[in-house]
C-alpha angles and dihedrals in degrees: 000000000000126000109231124197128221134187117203112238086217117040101017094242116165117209142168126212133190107227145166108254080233093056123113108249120259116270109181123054118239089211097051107009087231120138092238115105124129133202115253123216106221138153126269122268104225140075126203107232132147141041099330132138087258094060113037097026113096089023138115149188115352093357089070093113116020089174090063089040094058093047093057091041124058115221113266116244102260091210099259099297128106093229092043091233100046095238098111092096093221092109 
């Protein structure tokens, strides 16, 4: 089940509930009891990392295992940009 996460529009309250993805959203607020929450949009919390199918499936030879890989070798400098060669648009 995700964790969604509310503020309150009256009293600033931030709060985060379990639900079902089916679940209606939350409506009061648990801080201020005003009817006032609304639903936040926020990243998942979770990273897909390990020995898992999505990562060795579909892979040979010496890419067998990225997550070992990137442990042995540091991240390379990407030249002060977000994209490495400047090109994404976003700056």
């Amino acid at each position: 089940m995700p964790i969604y996460e509310y503020q309150c529009q009256a009293c600033g309250d931030e709060h985060e509930a379990l639900q079902k993805i089916s679940a209606e959203a939350l409506i009061t607020c648990p801080a201020c009891s005003k009817p006032e929450l609304k639903k936040k949009i926020s990243a998942a919390g979770f990273r897909l990392k390990g020995n898992g199918w999505y990562e060795t499936d579909f892979k040979g030879g010496s890419k067998k295992n990225a997550a070992e890989a990137s442990k042995a070798a540091p991240a390379k400098a990407s030249g002060g940009s977000c994209c490495g060669g400047g090109g994404c648009g976003s700056h």
